[in-house]
N, C-alpha and C positions, 0 to 999 in steps of 0.2 A: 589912601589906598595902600593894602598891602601886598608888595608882588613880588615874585616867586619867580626864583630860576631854574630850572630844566637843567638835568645834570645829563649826560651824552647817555644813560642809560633810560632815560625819560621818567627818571624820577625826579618827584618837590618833597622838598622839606617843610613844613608849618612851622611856623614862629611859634614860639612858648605863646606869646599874647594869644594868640589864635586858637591854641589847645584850650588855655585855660576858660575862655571864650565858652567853646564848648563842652567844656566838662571833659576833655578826657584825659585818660590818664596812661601809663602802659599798661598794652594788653589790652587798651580798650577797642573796639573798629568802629569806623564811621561810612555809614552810609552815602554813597556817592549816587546825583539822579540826575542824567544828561536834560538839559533843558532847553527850549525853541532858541534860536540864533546864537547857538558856539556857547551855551553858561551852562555851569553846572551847580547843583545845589549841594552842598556838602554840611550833612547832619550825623550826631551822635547816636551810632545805635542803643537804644535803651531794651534791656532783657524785658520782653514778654514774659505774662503768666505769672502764675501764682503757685504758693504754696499748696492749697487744695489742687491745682495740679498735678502735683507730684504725689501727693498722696495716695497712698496705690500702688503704686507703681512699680514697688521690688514685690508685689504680689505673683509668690507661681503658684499654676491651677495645682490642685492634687498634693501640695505642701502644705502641712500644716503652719499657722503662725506661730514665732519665735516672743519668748516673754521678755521683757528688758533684762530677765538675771539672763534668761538663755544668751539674746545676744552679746551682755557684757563677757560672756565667759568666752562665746568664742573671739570675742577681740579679744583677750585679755593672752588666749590661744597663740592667737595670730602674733599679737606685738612678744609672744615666750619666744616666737618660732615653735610653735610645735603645731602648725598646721601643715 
């Protein structure tokens, strides 16, 4: 069993083994879900959705669509500074 102390601000630290355990890494968050008599279940949040998700999505109504030269040029803008 691996157990965990309580620091005075009532935070735990996870052991590396524990992380690694479940996949995470920095930056990653893990799901916490209180469970019947005092346990709690602690899982790795994994990203939902998908690619066709997103797709759409920087669509605005009454704008026309940008071509790949149109958007390279305004990056290309942006990274001059001249936007």
């Amino acid at each position: 069993m691996n157990a965990l102390t309580v620091t005075a601000k009532g935070q735990i630290t996870l052991k590396k083994d524990l992380l690694q355990h479940l996949g995470i890494h920095p930056g990653d968050k893990l799901s916490i879900d209180k469970m019947p008599g005092g346990e709690i279940r602690i899982r790795a949040e994994r990203p939902s959705g998908s690619i066709a998700d997103f797709c759409g999505s920087l669509k605005r109504e009454g704008q026309p669509s940008l071509s790949i030269e149109e958007m390279n040029e305004i990056i290309g803008k942006g990274w001059a500074g001249e936007l």
